[in-house]
C-alpha positions in Angstrom: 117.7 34.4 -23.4 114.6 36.6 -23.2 111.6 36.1 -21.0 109.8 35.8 -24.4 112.1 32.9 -25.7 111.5 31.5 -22.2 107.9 31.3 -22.4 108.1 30.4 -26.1 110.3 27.2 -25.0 108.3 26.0 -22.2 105.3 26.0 -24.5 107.0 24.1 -27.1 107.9 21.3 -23.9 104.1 21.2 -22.9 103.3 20.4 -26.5 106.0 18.2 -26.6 104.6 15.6 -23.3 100.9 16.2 -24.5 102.3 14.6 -27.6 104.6 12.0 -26.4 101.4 10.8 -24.4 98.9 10.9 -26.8 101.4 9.0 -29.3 102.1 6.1 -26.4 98.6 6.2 -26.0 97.7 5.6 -30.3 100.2 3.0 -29.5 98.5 1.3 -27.2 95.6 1.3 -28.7 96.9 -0.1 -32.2 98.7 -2.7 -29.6 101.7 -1.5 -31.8 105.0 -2.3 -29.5 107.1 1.1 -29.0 110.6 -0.9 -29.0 109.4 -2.6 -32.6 112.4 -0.5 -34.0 115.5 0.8 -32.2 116.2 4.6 -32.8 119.8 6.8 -32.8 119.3 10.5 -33.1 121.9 12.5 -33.8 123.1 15.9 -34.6 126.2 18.1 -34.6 127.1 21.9 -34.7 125.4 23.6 -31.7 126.5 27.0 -30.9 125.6 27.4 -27.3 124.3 31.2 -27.4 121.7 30.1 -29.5 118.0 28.7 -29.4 118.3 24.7 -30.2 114.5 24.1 -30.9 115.8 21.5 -33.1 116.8 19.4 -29.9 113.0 19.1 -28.9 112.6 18.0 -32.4 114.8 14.9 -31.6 112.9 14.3 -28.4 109.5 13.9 -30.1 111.1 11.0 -31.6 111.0 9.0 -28.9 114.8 7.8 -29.5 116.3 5.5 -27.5 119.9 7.1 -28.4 121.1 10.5 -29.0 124.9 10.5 -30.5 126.4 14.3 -30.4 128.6 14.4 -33.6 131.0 17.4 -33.0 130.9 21.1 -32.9 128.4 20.4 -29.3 129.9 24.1 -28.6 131.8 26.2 -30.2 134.8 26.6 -27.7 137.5 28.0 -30.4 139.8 28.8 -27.4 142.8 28.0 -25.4 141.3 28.7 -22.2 140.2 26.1 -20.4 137.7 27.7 -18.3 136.2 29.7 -21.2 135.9 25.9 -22.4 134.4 24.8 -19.2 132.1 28.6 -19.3 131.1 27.4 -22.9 130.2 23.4 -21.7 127.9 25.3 -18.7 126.3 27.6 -21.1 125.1 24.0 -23.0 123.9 22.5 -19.6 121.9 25.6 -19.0 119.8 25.3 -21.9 115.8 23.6 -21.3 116.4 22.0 -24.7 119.3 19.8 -23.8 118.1 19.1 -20.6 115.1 17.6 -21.9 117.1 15.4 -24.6 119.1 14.3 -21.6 116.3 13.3 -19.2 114.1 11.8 -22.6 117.5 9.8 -23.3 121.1 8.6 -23.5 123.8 10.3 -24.7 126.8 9.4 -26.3 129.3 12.0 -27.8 132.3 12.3 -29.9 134.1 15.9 -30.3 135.5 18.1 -34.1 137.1 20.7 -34.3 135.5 23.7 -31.9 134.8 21.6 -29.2 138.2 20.1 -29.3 139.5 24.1 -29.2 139.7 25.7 -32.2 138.9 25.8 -35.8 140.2 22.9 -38.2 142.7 21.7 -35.7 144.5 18.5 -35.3 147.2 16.6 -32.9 149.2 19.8 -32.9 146.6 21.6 -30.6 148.1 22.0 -27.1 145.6 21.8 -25.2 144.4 18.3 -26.4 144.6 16.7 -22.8 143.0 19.5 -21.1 140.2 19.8 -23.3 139.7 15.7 -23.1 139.2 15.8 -19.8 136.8 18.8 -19.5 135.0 16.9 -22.6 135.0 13.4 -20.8 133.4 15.2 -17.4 130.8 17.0 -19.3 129.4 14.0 -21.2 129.9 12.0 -18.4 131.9 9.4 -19.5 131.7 6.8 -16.6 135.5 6.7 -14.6 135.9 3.1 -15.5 135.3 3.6 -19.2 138.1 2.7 -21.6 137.9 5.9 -23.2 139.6 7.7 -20.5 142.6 4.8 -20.3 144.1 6.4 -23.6 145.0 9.5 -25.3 141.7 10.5 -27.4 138.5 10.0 -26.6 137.7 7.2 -29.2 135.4 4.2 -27.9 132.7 1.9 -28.1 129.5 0.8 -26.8 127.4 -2.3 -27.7 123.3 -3.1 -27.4 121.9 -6.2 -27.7 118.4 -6.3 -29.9 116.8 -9.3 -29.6 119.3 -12.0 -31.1 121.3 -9.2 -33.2 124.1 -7.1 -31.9 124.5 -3.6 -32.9 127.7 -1.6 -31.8 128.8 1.8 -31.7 131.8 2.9 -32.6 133.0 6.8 -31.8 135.9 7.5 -33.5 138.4 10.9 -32.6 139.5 12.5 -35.6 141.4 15.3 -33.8 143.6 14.7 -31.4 145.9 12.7 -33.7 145.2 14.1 -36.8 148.1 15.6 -39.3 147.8 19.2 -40.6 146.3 19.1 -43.6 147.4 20.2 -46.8 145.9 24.2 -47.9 144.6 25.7 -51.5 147.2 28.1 -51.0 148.0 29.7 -53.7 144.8 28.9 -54.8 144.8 26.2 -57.1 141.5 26.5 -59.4 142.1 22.2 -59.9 140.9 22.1 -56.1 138.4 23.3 -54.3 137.9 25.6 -51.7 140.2 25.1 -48.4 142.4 22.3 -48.8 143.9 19.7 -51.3 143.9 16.2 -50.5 147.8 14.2 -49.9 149.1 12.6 -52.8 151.5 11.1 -50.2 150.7 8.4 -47.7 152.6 10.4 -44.9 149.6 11.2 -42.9 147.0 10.3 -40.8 144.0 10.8 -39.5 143.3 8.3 -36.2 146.7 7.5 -35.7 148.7 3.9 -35.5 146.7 3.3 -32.0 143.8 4.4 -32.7 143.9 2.1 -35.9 145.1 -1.1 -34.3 142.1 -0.2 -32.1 139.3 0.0 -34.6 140.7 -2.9 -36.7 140.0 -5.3 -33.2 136.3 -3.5 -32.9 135.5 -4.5 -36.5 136.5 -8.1 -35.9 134.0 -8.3 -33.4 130.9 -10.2 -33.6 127.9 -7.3 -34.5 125.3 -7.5 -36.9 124.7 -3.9 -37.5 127.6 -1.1 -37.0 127.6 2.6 -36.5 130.8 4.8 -37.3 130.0 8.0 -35.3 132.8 10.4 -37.2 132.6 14.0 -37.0 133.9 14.5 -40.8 131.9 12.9 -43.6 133.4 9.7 -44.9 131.0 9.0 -48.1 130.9 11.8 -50.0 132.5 13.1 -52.9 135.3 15.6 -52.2 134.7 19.3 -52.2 137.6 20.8 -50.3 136.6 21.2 -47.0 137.7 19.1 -44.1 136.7 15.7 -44.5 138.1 12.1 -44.9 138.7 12.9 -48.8 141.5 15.2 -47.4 143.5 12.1 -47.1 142.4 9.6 -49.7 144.6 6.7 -48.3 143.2 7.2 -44.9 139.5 6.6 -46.8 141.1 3.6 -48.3 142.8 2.1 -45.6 139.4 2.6 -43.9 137.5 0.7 -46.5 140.1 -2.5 -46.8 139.8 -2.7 -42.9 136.0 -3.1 -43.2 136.6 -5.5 -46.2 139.8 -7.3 -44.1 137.9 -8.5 -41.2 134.5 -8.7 -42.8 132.5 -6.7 -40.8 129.5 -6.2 -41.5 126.5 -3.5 -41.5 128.7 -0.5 -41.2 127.0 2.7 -41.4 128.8 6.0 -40.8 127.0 9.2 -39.2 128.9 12.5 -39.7 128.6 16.2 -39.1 130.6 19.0 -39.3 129.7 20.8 -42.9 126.4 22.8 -41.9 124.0 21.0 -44.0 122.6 17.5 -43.9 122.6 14.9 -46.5 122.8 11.1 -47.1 126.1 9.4 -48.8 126.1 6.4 -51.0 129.7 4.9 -51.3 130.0 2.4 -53.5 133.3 0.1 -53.1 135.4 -2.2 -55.6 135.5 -4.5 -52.1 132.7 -4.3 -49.7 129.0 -3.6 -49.8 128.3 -0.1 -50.5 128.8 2.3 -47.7 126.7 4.6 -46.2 127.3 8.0 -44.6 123.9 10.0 -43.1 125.6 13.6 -42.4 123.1 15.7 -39.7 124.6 19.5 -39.6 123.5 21.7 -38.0 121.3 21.8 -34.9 121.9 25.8 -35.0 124.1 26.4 -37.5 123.7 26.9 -41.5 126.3 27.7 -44.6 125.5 30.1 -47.0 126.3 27.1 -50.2 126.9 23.9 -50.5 128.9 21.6 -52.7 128.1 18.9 -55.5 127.7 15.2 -54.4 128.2 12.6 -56.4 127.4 10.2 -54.1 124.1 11.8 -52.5 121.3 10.2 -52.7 117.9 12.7 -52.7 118.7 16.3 -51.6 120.9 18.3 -49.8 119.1 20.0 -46.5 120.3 23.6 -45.9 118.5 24.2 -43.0 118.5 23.0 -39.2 118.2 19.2 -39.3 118.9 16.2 -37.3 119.6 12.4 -38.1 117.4 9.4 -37.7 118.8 5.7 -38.0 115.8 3.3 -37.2 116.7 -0.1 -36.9 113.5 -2.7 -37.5 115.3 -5.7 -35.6 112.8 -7.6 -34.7 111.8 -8.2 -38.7 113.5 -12.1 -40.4 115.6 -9.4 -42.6 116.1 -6.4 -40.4 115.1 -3.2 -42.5 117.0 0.3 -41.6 115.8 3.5 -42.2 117.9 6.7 -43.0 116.2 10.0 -42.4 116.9 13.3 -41.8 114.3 15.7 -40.1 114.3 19.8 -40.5 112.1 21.6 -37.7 108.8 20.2 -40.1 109.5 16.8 -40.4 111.4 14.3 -42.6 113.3 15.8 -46.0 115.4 13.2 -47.3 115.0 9.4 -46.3 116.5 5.9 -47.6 115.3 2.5 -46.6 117.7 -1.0 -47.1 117.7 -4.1 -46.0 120.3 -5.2 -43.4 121.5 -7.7 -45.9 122.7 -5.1 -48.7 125.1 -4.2 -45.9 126.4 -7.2 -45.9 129.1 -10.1 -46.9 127.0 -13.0 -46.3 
């Protein structure tokens, strides 16, 4: 980093407290509560040679969560202390050390920070890399996540008299190959063709007995931290569309044990957009995608399930939960280095089968 990117980021972090203070101060004044609403950041897709402005961005939202959604280094490697070189190059940065004194930080891992590109269970290093992965987010030693293969988990907060609970879900380590366009196949699109078979998975039998018991918990409000996007309309990159009875099996779970407010956050794809599923057995199902905190894609691919625009440049995820309200309202938005570009706002109870 130059001494001129230096300078430029301490500058940006004086800013930054001049305007967290002045804004608890407004605050104060108003006699406007600062927990009305509860607030999950979250992002994905960090390379960690690069600026991450965007993280100071998050902190100036005052959130009282930040959820890392993949790609939180881009390790691409078999060497596990090029891994651990790669982790320490993250640390370093004043960016994410100011999102992790501002807040928590929760974390689930996709394909480069699991080790390389578009891998699945067949990655040999899966164990390795879950332990440098658990040490570095700082997974607590008693934490159920490091009992089992994978690093799926969950974590639960209690606002007011409603429950919301967080469910981090590993989409690697036990995850088939998948299927390639190769020979190309102009009927598909792009990298790979989703199974017409049902001989495949993405979580994994244990994984899925697991998440079927999380969802018949009690929770009023649910967030499904996936690295690949769940909602969308399939374009032929990696994503749960790659195995359409996976998506499905997904969808009768929610609709088997009635759980309720479900909302997925994804990453991966190098844009951000918000998802709009709508189901033949559950309340519709939405999927706010936040990529990337550095990183970009030179196109993008149709939606039909998108609701606003498609963001092409550096952005992060907002989920603002008004619990406190007799119908709790959520807001959806996603933030470039300017401000908000593409929100959506819903009741708790279109989420809902009550």
């Amino acid at each position: 980093m130059t001494n001129f990117n230096r300078l430029l980021i301490i500058l940006q972090l004086f800013i930054l407290t001049n305007s967290i203070f002045c804004n608890a101060q407004k605050n104060e004044n108003q006699g406007t509560s600062l927990d009305e609403s509860f607030k999950i950041a979250f992002g994905s897709c960090a390379h960690q040679d690069k600026d991450q402005p965007m993280l100071l961005n998050a902190v100036k939202l005052n959130p009282d969560l930040f959820i890392y959604l993949g790609d939180n280094i881009y390790g691409d490697t078999r060497d596990m202390n090029l891994l651990k070189n790669k982790y320490e190059k993250l640390a370093s940065k004043v960016e994410f050390q100011e999102l992790k004194k501002r807040t928590k930080i929760l974390s689930v891992w996709d394909d480069h920070d699991f080790g390389e590109n578009d891998k699945g269970r067949h990655y040999p290093f899966k164990k390795e890399s879950k332990e440098i992965f658990m040490n570095f987010w700082e997974v607590p030693q008693n934490s159920e996540r490091r009992d089992h293969e994978g690093i799926y988990g969950s974590e639960y907060v209690k606002l007011g008299d409603k429950t919301l609970q967080i469910i981090m879900l590993d989409t690697r380590t036990f995850r088939d190959n998948l299927l390639k366009n190769e020979p190309k196949n102009s009927v598909y699109k792009n990298d790979y063709i989703p199974y017409s078979k049902r001989d495949s998975t993405i979580l994994g039998d244990k994984q899925w007995k697991w998440l079927e018991n999380e969802l018949s918990k009690k929770a009023n409000i649910r967030i499904i931290a996936s690295s690949l996007q769940f909602a969308h309309e399939y374009n032929g990159y990696e994503s749960w569309t790659n195995m359409p009875h996976e998506q499905t099996k997904f969808v009768d779970l929610i609709e088997k044990t009635k759980a309720n407010g479900v909302v997925f956050i994804s990453g991966d794809v190098h844009w951000g957009e918000i998802s709009k599923m709508k189901t033949k057995n559950t309340y519709p199902l939405y999927d706010v995608t936040s990529s990337g905190i550095t990183q970009t894609w030179t196109s993008t691919e149709s939606n039909k399930n998108r609701i606003g625009g498609v963001i092409v440049q550096n952005n992060i995820g907002l989920i603002e939960i008004f619990y406190k309200n007799k119908v709790p309202l959520i807001k959806l938005n996603l933030f470039d280095k300017n401000g908000i570009v593409s929100n959506h706002n819903f009741l708790l109870s279109e989420i809902s089968f009550n």
